[in-house]
Each structure stands twice: as structure tokens, then as C-alpha cells.
N, C-alpha and C positions, 0 to 999 in steps of 0.2 A: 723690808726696811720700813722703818714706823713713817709713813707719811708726814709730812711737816705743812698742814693748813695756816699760810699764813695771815691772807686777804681771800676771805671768800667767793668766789664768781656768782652773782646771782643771776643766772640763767632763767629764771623765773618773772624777773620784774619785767615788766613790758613795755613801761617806757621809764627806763632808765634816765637820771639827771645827771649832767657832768655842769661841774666847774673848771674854767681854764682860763688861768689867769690870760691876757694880753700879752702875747708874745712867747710863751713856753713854744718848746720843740716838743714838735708829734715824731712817733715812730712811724716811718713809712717805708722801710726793707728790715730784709734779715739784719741785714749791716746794722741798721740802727739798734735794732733789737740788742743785738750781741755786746754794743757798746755801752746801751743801759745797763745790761749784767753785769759788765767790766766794771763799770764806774762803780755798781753798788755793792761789789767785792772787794772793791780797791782801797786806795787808800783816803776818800778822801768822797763818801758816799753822798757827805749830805750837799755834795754839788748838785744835786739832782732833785732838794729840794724847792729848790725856783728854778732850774733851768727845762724841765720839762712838763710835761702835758700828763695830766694823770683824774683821777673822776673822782667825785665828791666824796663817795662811799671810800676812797682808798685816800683821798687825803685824809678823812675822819680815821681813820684805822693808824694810818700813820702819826699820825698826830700824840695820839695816844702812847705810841712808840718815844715819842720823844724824835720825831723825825725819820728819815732814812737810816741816818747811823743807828737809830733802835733799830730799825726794822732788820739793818745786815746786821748786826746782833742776833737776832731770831737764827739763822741760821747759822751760829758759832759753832755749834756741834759738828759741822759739815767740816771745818779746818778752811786756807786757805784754796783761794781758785787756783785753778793750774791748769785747767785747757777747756776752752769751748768749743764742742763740733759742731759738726753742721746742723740745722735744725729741720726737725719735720714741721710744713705751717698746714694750720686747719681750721678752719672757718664751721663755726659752730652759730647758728640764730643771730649772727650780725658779729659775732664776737670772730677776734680775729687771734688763733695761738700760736706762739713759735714754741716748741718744744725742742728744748736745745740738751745733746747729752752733755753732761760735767764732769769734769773729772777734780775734786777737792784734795787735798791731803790728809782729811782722814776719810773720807769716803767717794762716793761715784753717784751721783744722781743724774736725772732729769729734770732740767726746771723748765716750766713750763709758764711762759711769759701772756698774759691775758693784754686784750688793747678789745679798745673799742673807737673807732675814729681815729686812731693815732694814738690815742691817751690808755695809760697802764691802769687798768682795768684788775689786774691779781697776778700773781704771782705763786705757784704753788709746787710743789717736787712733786715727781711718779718714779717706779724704781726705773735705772740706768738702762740706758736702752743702745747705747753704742756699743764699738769694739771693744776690748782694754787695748793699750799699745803694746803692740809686736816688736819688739827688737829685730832689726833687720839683718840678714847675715850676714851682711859683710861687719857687721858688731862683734863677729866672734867666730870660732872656728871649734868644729869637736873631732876630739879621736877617740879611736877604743884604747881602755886601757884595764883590764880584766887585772881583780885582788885576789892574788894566792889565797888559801886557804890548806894549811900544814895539817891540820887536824884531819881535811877528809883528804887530802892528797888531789885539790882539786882547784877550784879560779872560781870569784865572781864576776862576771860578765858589768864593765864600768862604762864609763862615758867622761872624758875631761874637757869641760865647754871653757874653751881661754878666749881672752880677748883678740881681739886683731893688734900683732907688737911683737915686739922683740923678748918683751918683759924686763927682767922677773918680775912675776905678778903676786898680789898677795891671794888668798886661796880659802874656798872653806870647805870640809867634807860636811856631805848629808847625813843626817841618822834617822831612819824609817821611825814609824810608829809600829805600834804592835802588830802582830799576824803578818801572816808572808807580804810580800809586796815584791813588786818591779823597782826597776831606779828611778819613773819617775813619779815614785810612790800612787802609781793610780788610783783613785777613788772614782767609781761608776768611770765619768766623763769629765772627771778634773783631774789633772796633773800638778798639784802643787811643786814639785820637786823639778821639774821642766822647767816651769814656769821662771821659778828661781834661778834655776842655772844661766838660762837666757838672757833674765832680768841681771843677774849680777853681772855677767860675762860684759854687757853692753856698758854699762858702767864700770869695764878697767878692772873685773875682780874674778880670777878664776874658779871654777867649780867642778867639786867631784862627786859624781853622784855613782851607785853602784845597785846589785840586785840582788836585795838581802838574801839571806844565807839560806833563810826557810822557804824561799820565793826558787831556789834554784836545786836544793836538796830534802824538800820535803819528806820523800819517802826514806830515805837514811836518817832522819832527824825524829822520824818517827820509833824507831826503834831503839831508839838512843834514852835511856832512864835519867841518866845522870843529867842533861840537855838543863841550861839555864839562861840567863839572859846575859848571862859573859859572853859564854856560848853566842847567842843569838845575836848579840848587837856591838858588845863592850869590845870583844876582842880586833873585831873588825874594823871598829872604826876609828883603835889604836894604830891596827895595820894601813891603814888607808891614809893616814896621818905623817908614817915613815914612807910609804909610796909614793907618796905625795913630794914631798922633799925632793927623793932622787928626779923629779923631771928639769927638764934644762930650764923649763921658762917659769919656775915654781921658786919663788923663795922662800926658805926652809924656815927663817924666823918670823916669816906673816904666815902664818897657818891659822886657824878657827874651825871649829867644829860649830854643825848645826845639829840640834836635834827638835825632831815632831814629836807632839805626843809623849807616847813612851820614851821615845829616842828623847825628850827633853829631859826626863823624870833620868835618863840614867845618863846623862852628861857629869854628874861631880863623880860616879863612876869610871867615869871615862877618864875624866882627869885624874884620877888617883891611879889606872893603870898606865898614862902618860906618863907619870912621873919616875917611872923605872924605861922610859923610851928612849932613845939617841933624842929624840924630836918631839919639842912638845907644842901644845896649841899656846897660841897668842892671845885667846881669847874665845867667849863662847855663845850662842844664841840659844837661847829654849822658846823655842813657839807650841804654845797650849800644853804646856808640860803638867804632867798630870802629877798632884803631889801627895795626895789621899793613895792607900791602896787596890789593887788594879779590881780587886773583886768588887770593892765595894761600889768602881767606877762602874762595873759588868750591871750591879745592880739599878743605881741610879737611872741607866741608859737605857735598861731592861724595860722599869717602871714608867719612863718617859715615854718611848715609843707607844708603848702598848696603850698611854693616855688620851696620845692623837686617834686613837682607832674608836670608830662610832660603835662597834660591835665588837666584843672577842670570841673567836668561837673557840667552844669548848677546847678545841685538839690544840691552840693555840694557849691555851689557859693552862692547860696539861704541862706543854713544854717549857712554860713560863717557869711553875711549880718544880717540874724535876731540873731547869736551872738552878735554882735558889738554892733547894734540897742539895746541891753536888755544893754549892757555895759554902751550904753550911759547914761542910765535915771541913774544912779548911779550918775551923775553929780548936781542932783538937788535930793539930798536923803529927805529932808521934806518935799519935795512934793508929797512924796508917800507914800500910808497905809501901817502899820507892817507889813502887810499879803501878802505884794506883792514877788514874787518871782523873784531872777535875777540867772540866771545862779545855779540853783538848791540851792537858799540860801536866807531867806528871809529880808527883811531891818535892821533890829537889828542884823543881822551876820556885815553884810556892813559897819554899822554906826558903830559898834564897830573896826572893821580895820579902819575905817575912822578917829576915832579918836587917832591910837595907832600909836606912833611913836616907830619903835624896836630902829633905830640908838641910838635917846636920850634917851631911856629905857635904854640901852645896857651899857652907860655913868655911870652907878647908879653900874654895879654891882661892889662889888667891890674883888670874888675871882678871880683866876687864868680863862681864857679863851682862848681855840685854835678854829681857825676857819681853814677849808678847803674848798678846793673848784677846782673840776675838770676844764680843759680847756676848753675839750673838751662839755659840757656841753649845749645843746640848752634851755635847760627851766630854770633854772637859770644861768645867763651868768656872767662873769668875768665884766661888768660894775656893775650888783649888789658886786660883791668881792670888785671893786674899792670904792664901796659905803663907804663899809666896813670901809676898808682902811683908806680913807680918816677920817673918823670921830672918830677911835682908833686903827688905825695904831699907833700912835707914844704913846700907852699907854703901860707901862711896863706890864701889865698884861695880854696883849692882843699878840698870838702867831699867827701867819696867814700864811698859804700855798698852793700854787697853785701846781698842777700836770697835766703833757702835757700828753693828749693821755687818759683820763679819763673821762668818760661821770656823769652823773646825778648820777647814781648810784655806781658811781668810781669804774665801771669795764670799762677794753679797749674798745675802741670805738670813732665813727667821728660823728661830729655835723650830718651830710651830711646824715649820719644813719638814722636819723628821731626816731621816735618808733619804729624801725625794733633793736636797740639796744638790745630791751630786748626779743628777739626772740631769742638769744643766750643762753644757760647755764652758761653765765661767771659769775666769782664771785668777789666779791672785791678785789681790789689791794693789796699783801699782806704788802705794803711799807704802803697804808694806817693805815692797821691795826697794822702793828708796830712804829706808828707813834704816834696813839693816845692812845694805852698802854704806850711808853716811855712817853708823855706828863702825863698819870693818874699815870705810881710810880715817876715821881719829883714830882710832885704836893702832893702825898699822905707821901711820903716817911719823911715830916715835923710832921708827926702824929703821 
């Protein structure tokens, strides 16, 4: 996350000058600390212009700001405050710091509170150093609940996290992103799709998450020519939607489908085979939904990674090259047998993206729709969101948000990360996931 310098600490000067006026309030515990933060997130910042103790160098800074309220201005990017934990304190050269985690509604930082004598000294972010919140289990309850699959004569292996209740609840199914996956879509040492279920469960809202098709039948899926992303995602997540219905604490007209990634790009697919179902969705989420085609994404992501690397060796340069090289024949797809394989997917997977446009699919549906989409994000990027954008931007139905400082799997993180992102335990944003519950009870709450 791009650091936010707002008052500088001068650790350097040796003998610092303060001003204070007669009678200002010094910071002299965490308490106080945490109460300054409060106030200068609140509503009502520039009480803090005379009622406390702060040093010549940070009145001259503020000043400049037009007061406190400039100064909580400076951090408007962060959204509002929403929880302060406890703080680490650290005594640096006289200087005294509370570094408190935060949690904002659109992001998660550390701010780190400078004093010197009692007087606010700087003020500056580090990235988020606490927990995210855990939703507690008595928030919810899961059972197995395994989705037929007709085609191979066979189940995928599910999870339905409800709330603690009698119900009926309203409901959303998950849709992976591309390549196999588990249900809760694992990425290294993030679970976005956990994360979610948890998250919405505790907030009153059931979830169905399941173990994509390729994740459970890979080796039969391999043999499989005909194999497409109906096949792969569409079909399933029409079934899991009538699945959904038949449980007792499920109500059948709050349903919503989610989709990642790919799983977003083929949501107005989904919704167009809804439309021949007993049961349709009430509504739909695309988080980082990729709107460009998928090779072109392969590429981008190709070039990116391999920009973070101080050296490429040769053997890595090679496989770069015969990726590209297989990308290209994609350019002349009837000139090639069913059976050919491009980038571990054979021509009928291909020709079938080839022919699917999500944007003008997306045009058709016609419930409620939110889309999100991280900044910080290197494999779907904010030109695919502009895509978005531009083609039902200005559609009443359509809700669209961007969040700084949030990668692929909208936990913290920098482009610049590469895949080393998910080498972290972090977990979803919690602003995300009270984002797209407050979007599922307006939308449900008409029922």
C-alpha cells in the first residue's frame, strides 16, 4: 500500500522547538491517543484545533491544510474509521509512537501517532498490522451439501455456511475463477471464498460454495475434446442455484450468484442459462471480472511477472516464447483440429470464448448487479473495470467500485507483489464483504 506521509517526524533535529498554547490537553496513555484518532476521523475534527497540545513544525503543516479538517481530508482515500485496536507503543530518540491497527471502509492501515511530551508530534500510516475480524461461530453453522453432476454420473463436494436461525435466508452461490480450484477457492494461503462465506453468514446471509468440476475431475476432463466453460462453470452454477432453493432455510426468490475472475466474465452467461431454470437469481456480484479475452489476459500477466524479475534466465525466456507462440495459433482457430491443445485447453474451450461477448451478454440481464474490483490488482486490471464501465456504467442497475490498496483477491497488497501476494495469510477486505452483504439485503429486502 502506497504509504501516506502526512507530517513528517524529524528524527534528526536535536533540539526540537514546540509551541503549546496555555492550557491545550497533552496525550499521556493509549486512551488518549486513540481518542485523538477518534476525534480526527469523526465528525467534527477541527475540535482538536485548540483543545490540544501539538509542536510548532505540525501546527505550521496543519495550517497550511486549512486546519485538522484539511488534515483528516489528507486521508479521504482511507473511507471512514471503523475500528481502532490496540496499539503497539515505541519510544524512539525521545519520541514517543502509538501505532494503532485500523480498520477504514475502504481500507486497513496502521497509523502511527508521533508525540513528543504529550504534543502530536506526526502522524503517518505503515501497512495493517492486526488481525481482519473473524466472525465467530456461533455467527453461523455449515453442513456438506455435495452438487450432482449428470454429465459425469458423479457430486461435487459443497459446504452451505447459514446463519445461526430459523430463516429463510437470502443466499449467494460462489463461481471460481479460472483453473481448477477447491471451494474455498485457494490461492497459495488465501481463501477468498471462505472468507466470504464466513463473512456473509455472520451478517444474516447464506452461502454456497462448492469444488469446481476441474478441481474434482481433472483427469476425465482431460480427455474430454468437446470440454468448454458451460462445461466448466455455467452449468454448475445454474445447478447449484436450483439446489439451493430445495433447502428448508434457503429462500428460493433471494438467491444471487457470485462470480471471481472468470467466474465474473461468465455471469450474463449464467444468467441467460437461468433463464430456462424453475429458479432464477435475484441478483449478481462480479468481483475482478475479466472483460478483455482470456489469452490476451494470459499475456499481459505473462509480461508483468516476468518485469518484476531482476534477471530472466534463458530457460525461462524460452517458455515465455513457446507460451506466446501457442497464443498465437488462436488467431486462425479453423485452421486447427478439435484436438489441438492451446495453453492446457482444447479448440472448442477457445472457440467458445471466441464467440462470447460478456460486455453485450451483461446488456441482457436485467436484475440488480454490483461489480468490484481491486486497484491494486495485476491479473485483472482496472482497464478491464473501465471496460465495464463504459458499456453499463450509466445503467441503473449496475453498482460498480473500485478499492486502492487491494489486490486480485481483495486482500492488501501491491501490483509490484507479483504472486508473492498470496504468500501471505491475509484475508479479504472486511469493507469488501460488508459491501456486498449491504448490496444483497437492498436488493433482497424488495422480497
Amino acid at each position: 500500500m502506497k504509504r501516506i506521509l502526512v507530517l513528517l517526524l524529524a528524527l534528526t533535529l536535536l533540539t526540537p522547538v514546540f509551541a503549546q498554547a496555555e492550557g491545550p490537553r497533552t496525550i499521556e496513555s493509549a486512551e488518549d491517543a486513540a481518542e485523538w484518532i477518534s476525534i480526527l476521523f469523526g465528525d467534527a475534527p477541527e475540535t482538536l484545533d485548540s483543545g490540544w497540545a501539538v509542536t510548532e513544525q505540525v501546527q505550521a503543516s496543519v495550517a497550511q491544510l486549512g486546519g485538522m479538517k484539511g488534515m483528516a481530508r489528507v486521508f479521504a482515500s482511507l473511507g471512514s474509521l471503523v475500528k481502532i485496536g490496540a496499539p503497539n507503543e515505541i519510544s524512539i530518540e525521545g519520541y514517543q509512537i502509538y501505532q494503532f491497527p485500523c480498520v477504514f471502509t475502504l481500507s486497513s492501515v496502521d497509523l502511527m501517532l508521533v508525540l513528543e511530551d504529550g504534543a502530536v508530534a506526526g502522524l503517518n500510516t505503515a501497512p495493517y498490522s492486526g488481525q481482519p475480524e473473524e466472525a465467530s461461530e456461533a455467527d453461523f453453522e455449515e453442513i456438506g451439501l455435495a452438487l450432482p453432476v449428470a454429465s459425469l454420473n458423479g457430486e461435487l463436494p459443497g459446504t452451505l455456511t447459514l446463519p445461526r436461525g430459523e430463516g429463510p435466508f437470502p443466499a449467494v452461490v460462489l463461481i471460481h475463477g479460472s483453473g481448477p480450484s477447491d471451494r474455498d477457492e485457494t490461492l497459495g494461503l488465501v481463501k477468498p471464498f471462505r472468507d466470504l462465506a464466513e463473512g456473509l453468514a455472520a451478517r444474516g446471509i447464506a452461502v454456497y460454495r462448492f469444488d469446481k468440476r476441474t478441481y474434482v475431475y481433472g483427469q476425465e476432463i482431460m480427455s474430454d475434446i468437446s470440454f468448454t466453460p458451460v462445461e466448466e462453470s455455467v452449468e454448475d452454477a445454474a445447478a447449484a442455484v436450483q439446489l439451493l432453493a430445495q433447502q428448508g432455510k434457503i429462500d428460493p426468490a433471494r438467491i444471487l450468484v457470485l462470480g471471481h475472475s472468470l467466474g465474473g466474465n461468465l455471469i450474463p452467461a449464467v444468467d441467460r442459462a437461468l433463464r430456462e431454470a424453475p429458479v432464477k437469481a435475484c441478483g449478481y456480484i462480479l468481483m475482478a471480472a475479466s472483460a478483455r479475452p482470456l489469452d490476451v489476459l494470459m499475456r499481459e500477466q505473462t509480461d508483468f511477472l516476468y518485469s518484476l524479475l531482476p534477471n530472466v534466465p534463458p530457460e525461462m525466456e524460452a517458455q515465455k516464447d513457446a507460451l506466446f507462440a501457442s497464443l498465437d495459433r488462436l488467431r486462425d482457430l479453423d485452421s486447427l483440429p478439435e484436438s489441438e491443445a492451446i495453453a492446457g485447453a482444447y479448440v472448442p474451450y477457445w472457440r467458445w470464448l471466441a464467440s462470447y461477448d460478456a460486455l453485450s451478454a451483461a446488456g441482457e440481464i436485467t436484475v440488480p448487479c454490483l461489480l468490484l474490483q481491486g486497484q491494486e490488482d495485476y491479473q485483472v486490471t482496472l482497464e478491464d473495470y473501465a471496460l465495464w464501465q463504459n458499456a453499463l456504467g450509466k445503467n441503473p442497475g449496475w453498482t460498480m467500485v473500485t478499492y486502492p490498496g487491494l489486490t486480485h483477491a481483495f486482500t492488501p497488497g501491491q501490483k509490484t507483489e507479483g504472486s508473492n501476494v498470496y504468500a501471505r495469510g491475509a484475508h479479504m477486505d472486511p469493507q469488501v464483504i460488508g459491501n456486498i452483504a449491504d448490496f444483497i439485503s437492498q436488493i433482497t429486502s424488495q422480497y
